[in-house]
LODRENLO-212600 format. One record per residue (C-alpha): residue number from 1; x, y, z. Coordinates in pm, 1 decimal. Last residue first. Example, Ala and Ser with C-alpha at 12.3 -4.5 7.8 and 13.67 -1.06 7.14 Angstrom:
# residues 2
<r i="2" px="1367.0" py="-106.0" pz="714.0"/>
<r i="1" px="1230.0" py="-450.0" pz="780.0"/>
# end
This chain:
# residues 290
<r i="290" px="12821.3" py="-2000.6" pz="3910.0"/>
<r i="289" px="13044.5" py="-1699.8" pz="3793.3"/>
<r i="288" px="13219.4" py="-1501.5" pz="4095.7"/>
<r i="287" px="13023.6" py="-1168.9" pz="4171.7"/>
<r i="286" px="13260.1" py="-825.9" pz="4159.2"/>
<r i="285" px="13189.7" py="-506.0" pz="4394.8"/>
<r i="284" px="13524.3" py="-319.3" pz="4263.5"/>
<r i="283" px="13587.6" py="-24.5" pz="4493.2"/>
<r i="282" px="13847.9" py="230.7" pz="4334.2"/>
<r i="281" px="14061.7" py="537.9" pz="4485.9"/>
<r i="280" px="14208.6" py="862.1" pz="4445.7"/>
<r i="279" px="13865.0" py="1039.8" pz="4567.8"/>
<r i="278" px="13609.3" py="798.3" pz="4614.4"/>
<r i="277" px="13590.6" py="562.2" pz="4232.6"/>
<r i="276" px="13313.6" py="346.3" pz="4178.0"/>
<r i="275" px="13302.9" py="6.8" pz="4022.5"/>
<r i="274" px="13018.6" py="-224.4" pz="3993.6"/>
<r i="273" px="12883.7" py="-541.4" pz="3921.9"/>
<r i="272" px="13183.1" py="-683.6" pz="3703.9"/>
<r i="271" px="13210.5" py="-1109.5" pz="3701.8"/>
<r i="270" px="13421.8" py="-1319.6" pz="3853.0"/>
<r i="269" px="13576.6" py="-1654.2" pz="3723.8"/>
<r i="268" px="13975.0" py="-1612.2" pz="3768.6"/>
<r i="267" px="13997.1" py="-1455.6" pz="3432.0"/>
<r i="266" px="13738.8" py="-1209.8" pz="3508.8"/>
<r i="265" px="13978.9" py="-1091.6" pz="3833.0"/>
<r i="264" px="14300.5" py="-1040.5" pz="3652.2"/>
<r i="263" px="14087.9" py="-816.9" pz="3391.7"/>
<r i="262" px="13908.9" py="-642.0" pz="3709.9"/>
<r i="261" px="14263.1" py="-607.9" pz="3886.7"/>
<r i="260" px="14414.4" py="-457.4" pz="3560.3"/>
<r i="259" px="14095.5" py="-212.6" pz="3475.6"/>
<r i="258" px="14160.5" py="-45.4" pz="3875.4"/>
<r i="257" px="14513.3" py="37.4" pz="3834.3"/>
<r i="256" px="14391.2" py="365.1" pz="3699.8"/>
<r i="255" px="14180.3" py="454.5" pz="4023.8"/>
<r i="254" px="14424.0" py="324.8" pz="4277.8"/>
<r i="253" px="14304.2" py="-28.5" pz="4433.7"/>
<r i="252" px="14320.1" py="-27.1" pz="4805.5"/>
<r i="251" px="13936.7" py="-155.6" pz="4732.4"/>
<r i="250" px="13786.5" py="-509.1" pz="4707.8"/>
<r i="249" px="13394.3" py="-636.9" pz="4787.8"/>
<r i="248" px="13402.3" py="-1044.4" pz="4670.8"/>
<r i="247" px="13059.6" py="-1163.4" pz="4598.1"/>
<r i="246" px="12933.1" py="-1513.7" pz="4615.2"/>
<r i="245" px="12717.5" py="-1660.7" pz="4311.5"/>
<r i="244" px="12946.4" py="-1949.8" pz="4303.5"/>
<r i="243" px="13058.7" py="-1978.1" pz="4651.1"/>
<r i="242" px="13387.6" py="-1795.5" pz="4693.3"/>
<r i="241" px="13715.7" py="-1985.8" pz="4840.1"/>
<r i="240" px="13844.3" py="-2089.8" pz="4546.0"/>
<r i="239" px="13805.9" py="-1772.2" pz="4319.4"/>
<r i="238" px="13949.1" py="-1579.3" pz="4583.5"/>
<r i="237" px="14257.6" py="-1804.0" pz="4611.7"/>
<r i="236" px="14278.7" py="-1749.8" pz="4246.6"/>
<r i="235" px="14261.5" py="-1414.8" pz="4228.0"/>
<r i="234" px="14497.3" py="-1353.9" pz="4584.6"/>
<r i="233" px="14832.1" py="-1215.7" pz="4361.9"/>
<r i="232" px="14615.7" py="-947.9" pz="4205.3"/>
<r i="231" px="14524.6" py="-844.8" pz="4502.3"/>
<r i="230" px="14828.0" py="-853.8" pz="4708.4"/>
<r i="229" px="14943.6" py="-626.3" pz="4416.7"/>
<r i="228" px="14681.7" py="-404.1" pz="4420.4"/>
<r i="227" px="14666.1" py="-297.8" pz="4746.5"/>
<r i="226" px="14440.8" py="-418.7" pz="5070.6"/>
<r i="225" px="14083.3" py="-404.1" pz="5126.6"/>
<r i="224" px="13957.7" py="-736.9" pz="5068.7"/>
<r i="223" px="13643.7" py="-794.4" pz="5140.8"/>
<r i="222" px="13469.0" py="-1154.0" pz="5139.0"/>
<r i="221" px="13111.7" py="-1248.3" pz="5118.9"/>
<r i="220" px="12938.1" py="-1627.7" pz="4999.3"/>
<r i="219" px="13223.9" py="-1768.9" pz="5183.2"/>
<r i="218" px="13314.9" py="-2148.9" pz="5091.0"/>
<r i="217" px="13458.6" py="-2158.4" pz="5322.5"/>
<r i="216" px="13502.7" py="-2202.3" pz="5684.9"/>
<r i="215" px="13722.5" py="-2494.4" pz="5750.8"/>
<r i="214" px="13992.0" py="-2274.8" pz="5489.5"/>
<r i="213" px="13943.2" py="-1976.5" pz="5677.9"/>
<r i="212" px="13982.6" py="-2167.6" pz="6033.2"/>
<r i="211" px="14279.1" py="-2372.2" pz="5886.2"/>
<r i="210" px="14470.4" py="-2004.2" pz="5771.1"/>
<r i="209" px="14643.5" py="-1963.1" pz="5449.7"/>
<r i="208" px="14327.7" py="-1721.6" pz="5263.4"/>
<r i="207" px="14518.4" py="-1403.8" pz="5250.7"/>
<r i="206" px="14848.3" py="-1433.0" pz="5514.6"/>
<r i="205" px="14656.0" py="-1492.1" pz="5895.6"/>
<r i="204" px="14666.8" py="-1381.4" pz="6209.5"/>
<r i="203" px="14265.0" py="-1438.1" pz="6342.1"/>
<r i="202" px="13969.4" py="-1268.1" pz="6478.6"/>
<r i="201" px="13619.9" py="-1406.4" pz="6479.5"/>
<r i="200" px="13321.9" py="-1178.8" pz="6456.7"/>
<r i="199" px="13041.1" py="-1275.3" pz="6569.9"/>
<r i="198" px="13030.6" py="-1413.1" pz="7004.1"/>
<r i="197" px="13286.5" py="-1109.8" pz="7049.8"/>
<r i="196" px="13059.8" py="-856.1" pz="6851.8"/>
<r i="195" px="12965.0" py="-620.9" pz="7129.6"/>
<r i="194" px="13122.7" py="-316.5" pz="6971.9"/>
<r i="193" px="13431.2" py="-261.3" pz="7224.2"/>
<r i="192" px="13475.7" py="-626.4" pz="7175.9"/>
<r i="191" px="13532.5" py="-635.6" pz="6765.3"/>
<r i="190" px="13718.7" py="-295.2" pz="6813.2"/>
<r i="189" px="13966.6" py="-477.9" pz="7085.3"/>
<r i="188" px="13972.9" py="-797.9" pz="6885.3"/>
<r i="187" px="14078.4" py="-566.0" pz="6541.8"/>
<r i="186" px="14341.6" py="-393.6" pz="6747.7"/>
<r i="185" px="14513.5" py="-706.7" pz="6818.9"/>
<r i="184" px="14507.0" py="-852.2" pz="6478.3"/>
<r i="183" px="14641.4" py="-542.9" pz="6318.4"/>
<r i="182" px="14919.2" py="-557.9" pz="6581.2"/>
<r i="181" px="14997.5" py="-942.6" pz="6442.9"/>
<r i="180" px="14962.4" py="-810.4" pz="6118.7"/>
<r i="179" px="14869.4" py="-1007.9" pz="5843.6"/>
<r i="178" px="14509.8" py="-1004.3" pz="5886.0"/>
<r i="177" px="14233.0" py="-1168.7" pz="5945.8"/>
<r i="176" px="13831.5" py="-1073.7" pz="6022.1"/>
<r i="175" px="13605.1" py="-1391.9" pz="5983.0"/>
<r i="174" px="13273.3" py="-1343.7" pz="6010.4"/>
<r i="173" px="12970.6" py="-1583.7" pz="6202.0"/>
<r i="172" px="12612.5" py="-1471.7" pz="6162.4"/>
<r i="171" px="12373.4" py="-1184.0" pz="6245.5"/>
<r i="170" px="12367.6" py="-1024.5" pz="5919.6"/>
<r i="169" px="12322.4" py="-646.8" pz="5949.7"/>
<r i="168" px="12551.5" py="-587.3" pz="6224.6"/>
<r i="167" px="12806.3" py="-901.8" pz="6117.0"/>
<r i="166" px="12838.3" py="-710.1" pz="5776.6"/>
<r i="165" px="12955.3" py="-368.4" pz="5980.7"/>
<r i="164" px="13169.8" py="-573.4" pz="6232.7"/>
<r i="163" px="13357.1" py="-740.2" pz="5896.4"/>
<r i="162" px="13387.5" py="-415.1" pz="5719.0"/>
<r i="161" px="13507.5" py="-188.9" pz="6091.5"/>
<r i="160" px="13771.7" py="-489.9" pz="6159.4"/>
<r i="159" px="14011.7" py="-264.5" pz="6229.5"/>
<r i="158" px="14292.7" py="-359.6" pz="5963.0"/>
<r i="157" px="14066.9" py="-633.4" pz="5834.6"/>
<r i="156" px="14329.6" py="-767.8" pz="5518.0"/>
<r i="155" px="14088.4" py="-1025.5" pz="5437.3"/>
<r i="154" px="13741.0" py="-1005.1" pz="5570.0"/>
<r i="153" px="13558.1" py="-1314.3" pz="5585.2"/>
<r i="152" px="13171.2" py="-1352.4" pz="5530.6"/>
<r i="151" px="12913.0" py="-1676.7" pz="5566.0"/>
<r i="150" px="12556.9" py="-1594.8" pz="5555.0"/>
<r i="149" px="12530.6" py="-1343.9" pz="5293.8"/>
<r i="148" px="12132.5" py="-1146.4" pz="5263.7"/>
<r i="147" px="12088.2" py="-962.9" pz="4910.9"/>
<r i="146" px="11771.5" py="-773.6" pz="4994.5"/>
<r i="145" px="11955.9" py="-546.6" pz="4749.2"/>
<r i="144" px="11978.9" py="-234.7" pz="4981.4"/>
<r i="143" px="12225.1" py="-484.0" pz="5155.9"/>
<r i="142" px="12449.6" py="-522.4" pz="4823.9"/>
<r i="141" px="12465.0" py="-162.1" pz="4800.8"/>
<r i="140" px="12531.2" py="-58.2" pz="5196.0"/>
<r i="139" px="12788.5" py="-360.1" pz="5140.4"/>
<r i="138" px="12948.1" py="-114.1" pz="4872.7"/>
<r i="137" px="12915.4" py="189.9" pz="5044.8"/>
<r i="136" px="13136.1" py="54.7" pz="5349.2"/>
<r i="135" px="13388.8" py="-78.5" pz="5073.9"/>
<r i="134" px="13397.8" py="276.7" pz="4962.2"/>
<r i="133" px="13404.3" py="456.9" pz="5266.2"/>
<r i="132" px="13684.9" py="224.0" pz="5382.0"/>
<r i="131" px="13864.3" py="270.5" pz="5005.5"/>
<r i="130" px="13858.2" py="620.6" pz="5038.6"/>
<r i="129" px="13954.5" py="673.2" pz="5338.3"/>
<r i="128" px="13772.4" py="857.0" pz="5644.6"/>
<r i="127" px="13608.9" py="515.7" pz="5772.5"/>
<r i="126" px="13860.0" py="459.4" pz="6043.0"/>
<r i="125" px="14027.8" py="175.3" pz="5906.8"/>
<r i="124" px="14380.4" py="164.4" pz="5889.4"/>
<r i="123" px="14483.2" py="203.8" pz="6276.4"/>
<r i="122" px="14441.1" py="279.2" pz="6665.0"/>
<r i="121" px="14414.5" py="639.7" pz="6708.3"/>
<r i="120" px="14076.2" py="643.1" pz="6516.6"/>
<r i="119" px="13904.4" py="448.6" pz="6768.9"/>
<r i="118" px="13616.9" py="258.2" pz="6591.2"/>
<r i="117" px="13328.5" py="207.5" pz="6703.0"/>
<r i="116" px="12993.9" py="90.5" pz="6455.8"/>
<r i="115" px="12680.8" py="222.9" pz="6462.9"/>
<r i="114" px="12411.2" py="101.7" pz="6209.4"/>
<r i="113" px="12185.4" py="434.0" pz="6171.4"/>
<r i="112" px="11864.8" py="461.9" pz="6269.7"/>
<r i="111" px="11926.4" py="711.2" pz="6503.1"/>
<r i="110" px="12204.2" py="933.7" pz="6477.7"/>
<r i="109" px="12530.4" py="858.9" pz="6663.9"/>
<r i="108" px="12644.3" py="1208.8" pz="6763.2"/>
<r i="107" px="12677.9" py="1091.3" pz="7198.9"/>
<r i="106" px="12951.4" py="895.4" pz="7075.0"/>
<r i="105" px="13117.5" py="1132.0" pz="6941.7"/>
<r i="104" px="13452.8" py="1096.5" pz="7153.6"/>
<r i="103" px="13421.0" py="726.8" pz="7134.2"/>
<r i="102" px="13490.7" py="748.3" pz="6814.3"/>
<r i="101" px="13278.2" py="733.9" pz="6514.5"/>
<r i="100" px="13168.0" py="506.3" pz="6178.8"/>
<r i="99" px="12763.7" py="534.2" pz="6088.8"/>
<r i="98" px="12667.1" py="274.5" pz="5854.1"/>
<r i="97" px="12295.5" py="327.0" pz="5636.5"/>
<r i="96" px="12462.9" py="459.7" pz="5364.0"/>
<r i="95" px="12855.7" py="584.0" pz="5460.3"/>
<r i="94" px="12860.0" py="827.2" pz="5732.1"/>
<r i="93" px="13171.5" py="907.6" pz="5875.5"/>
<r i="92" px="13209.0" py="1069.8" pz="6175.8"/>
<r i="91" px="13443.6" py="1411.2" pz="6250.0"/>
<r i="90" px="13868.7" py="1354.9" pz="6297.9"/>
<r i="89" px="14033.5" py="1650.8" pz="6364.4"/>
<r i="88" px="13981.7" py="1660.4" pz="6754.8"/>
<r i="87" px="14028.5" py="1273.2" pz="6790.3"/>
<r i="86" px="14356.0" py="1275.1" pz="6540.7"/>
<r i="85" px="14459.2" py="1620.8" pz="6729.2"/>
<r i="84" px="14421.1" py="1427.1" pz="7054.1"/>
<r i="83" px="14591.3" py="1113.9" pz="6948.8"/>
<r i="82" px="14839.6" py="1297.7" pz="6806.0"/>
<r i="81" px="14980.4" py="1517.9" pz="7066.4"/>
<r i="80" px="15229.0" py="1655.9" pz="6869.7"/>
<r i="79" px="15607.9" py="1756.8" pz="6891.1"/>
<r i="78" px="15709.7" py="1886.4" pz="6516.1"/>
<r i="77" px="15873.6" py="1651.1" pz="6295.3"/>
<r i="76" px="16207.4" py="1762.7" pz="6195.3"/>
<r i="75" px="16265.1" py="1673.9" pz="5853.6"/>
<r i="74" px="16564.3" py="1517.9" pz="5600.2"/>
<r i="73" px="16506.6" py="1471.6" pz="5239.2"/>
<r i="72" px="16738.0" py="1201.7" pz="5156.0"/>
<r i="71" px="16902.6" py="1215.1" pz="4789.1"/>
<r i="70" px="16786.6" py="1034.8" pz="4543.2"/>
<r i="69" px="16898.0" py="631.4" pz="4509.3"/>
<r i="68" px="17146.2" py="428.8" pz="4342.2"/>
<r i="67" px="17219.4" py="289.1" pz="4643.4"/>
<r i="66" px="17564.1" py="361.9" pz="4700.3"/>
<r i="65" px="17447.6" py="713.5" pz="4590.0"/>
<r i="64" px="17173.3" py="670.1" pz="4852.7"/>
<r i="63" px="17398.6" py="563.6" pz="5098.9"/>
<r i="62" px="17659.5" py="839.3" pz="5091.0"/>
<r i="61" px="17381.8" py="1102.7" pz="5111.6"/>
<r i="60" px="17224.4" py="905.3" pz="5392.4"/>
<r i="59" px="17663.9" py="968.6" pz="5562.6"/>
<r i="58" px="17655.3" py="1301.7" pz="5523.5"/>
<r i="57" px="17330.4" py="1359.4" pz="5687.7"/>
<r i="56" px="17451.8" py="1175.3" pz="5977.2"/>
<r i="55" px="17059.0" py="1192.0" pz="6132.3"/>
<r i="54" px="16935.3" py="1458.7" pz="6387.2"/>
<r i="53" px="16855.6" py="1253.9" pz="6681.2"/>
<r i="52" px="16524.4" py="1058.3" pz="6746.6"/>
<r i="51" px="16542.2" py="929.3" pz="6407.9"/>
<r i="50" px="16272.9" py="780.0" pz="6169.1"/>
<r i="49" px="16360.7" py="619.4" pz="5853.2"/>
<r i="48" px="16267.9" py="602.3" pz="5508.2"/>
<r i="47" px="16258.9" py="414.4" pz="5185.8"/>
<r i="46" px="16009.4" py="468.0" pz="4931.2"/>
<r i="45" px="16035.6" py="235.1" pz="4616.1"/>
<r i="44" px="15971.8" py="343.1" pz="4253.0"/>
<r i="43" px="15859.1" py="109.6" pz="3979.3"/>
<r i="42" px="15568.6" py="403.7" pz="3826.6"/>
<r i="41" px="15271.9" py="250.7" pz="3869.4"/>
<r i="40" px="15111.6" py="462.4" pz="4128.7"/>
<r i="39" px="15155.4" py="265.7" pz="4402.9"/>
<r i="38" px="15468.7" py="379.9" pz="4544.0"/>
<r i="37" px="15604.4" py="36.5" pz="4653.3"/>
<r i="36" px="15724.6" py="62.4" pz="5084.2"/>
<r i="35" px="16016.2" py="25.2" pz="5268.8"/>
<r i="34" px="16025.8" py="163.4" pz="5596.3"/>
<r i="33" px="16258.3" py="202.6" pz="5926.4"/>
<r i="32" px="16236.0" py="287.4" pz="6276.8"/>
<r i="31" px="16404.0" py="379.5" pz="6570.0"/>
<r i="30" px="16710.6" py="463.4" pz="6315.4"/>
<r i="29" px="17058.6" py="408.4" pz="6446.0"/>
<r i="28" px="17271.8" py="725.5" pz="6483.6"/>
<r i="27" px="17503.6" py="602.2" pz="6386.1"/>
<r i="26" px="17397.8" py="417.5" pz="6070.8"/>
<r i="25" px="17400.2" py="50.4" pz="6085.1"/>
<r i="24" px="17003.8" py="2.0" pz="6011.5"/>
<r i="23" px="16992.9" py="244.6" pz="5728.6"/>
<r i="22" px="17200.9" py="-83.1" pz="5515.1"/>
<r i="21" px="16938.9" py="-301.1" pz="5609.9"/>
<r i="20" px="16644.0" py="-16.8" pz="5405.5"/>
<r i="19" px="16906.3" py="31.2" pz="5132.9"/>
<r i="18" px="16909.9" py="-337.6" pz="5083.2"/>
<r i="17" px="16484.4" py="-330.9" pz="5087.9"/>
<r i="16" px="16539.3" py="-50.7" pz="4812.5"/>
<r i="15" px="16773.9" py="-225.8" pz="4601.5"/>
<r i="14" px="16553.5" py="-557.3" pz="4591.8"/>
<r i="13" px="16195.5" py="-388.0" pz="4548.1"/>
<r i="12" px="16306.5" py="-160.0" pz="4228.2"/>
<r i="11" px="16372.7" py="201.1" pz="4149.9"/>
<r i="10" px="16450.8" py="453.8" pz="4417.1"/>
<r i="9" px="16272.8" py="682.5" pz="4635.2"/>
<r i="8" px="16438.9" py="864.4" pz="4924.5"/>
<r i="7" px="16301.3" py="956.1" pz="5311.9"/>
<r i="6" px="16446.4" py="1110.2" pz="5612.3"/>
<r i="5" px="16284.3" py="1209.0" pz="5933.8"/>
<r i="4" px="16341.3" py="1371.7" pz="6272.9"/>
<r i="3" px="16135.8" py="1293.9" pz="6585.7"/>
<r i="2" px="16173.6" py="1524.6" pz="6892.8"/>
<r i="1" px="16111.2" py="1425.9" pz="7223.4"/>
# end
């Protein structure tokens, strides 16, 4: 079946999430629809929508100067098997001692290495990012250390590959939430595939607002892998629910937006330890003040 596609930009959250409603009565109706923040600073809103059908391109071009928008650029997708190209495409990732593969390489996993599963047709997470690799490197750095963290949570888990790669190394409990009730589900399926049922602990859950998280903390570990507006917003929530002398591992941050989130960040308590960039993208490895 085909799958056609048409996208805009405009400025601001509110016009672009009432363009977004307004693709919803088109005929034909969208199968699905996005609205998303460029993150690169500049104000501008994506909106898009996927179509089984060639779209009314007469009537997107009426929306978008309704909406104050650009024009729609309008594609066919061609037909692909993506899981297959995604597991053909799609090598290991080795990030220090952390090995990250499917279950079509399984028989590549070097030894030594701290394996970890991860199906790359399921979502975020597969190691091949920037901020994935990043984060990875980043417990790699506080593990070379001889730092050892008893009590972790991963915000934001996606698949779970940060939280199953800390409960490797440290045998004890980690949380893995996220916002996304699909997130959530492919997170427990990673999390069993790898043997970590009795460690890692999955749960639905915005940031910290969750009774387990909040029974659990103080953590002495959290990532964060998100964007930077979620984590700017979670500072102070961050700041509660680290130990002094805890660390707090955070990526999704774009390279330039990364001096904002480390200002935000010091004035919530937390210190600097490092910040390296992978590609488009920044890992802050910051330590909150005792």
């Amino acid at each position: 079946m085909p799958t056609f596609t048409a996208f805009t930009t405009l400025v601001g959250q509110e016009p672009a999430e009432a363009l977004g409603e307004a693709l919803e009565a088109l005929d034909p109706a969208p199968t699905g629809i996005g609205v998303f923040e460029v993150e690169d600073g500049s104000g501008l809103w994506e909106v898009g929508g996927y179509f089984t059908e060639p779209p009314d391109e007469i009537a997107l071009a009426l929306l978008a100067k309704a909406h104050g928008a650009g024009d729609f650029s309008v594609s066919e997708l061609p037909e692909t098997d993506w899981v297959a190209h995604v597991k053909r495409t799609l090598s290991p990732v080795e990030a220090g001692r952390f090995f990250v593969y499917g279950s079509h390489d399984a028989e590549r996993v070097p030894a030594g290495k701290v394996a970890l599963r991860i199906e790359a047709a399921m979502a975020f997470g597969t190691g091949h990012h920037g901020t994935t690799l990043g984060c990875l490197t980043a417990l790699d750095g506080l593990i070379s250390q001889g730092l050892i963290k008893r009590n972790i949570a991963d915000i934001g888990c996606g698949t779970a590959v940060l939280a199953m790669a800390a409960a490797k190394v440290w045998p004890r409990p980690v949380i893995a939430s996220d916002i996304d009730a699909v997130a959530v589900d492919v997170a427990r399926a990673n999390v069993e595939a790898n043997g970590l049922s009795d460690s890692v602990h999955t749960i639905e859950a915005a940031g910290f607002d969750h009774p387990d998280i909040a029974a659990a903390a103080p953590f002495d570990l959290v990532f964060a892998n998100i964007l930077k507006g979620p984590l700017l917003a979670l500072a102070p929530d961050m700041a509660a629910h680290i130990a002094p002398g805890g660390h707090a591992i955070l990526s999704g941050i774009l390279n330039p937006q990364a001096d904002e989130v480390v200002a935000t960040y010091r004035k919530n308590g937390f210190s600097l330890e490092s910040c390296a960039e992978y590609g488009d993208w920044t890992t802050l490895v910051l330590s909150r003040k005792p």
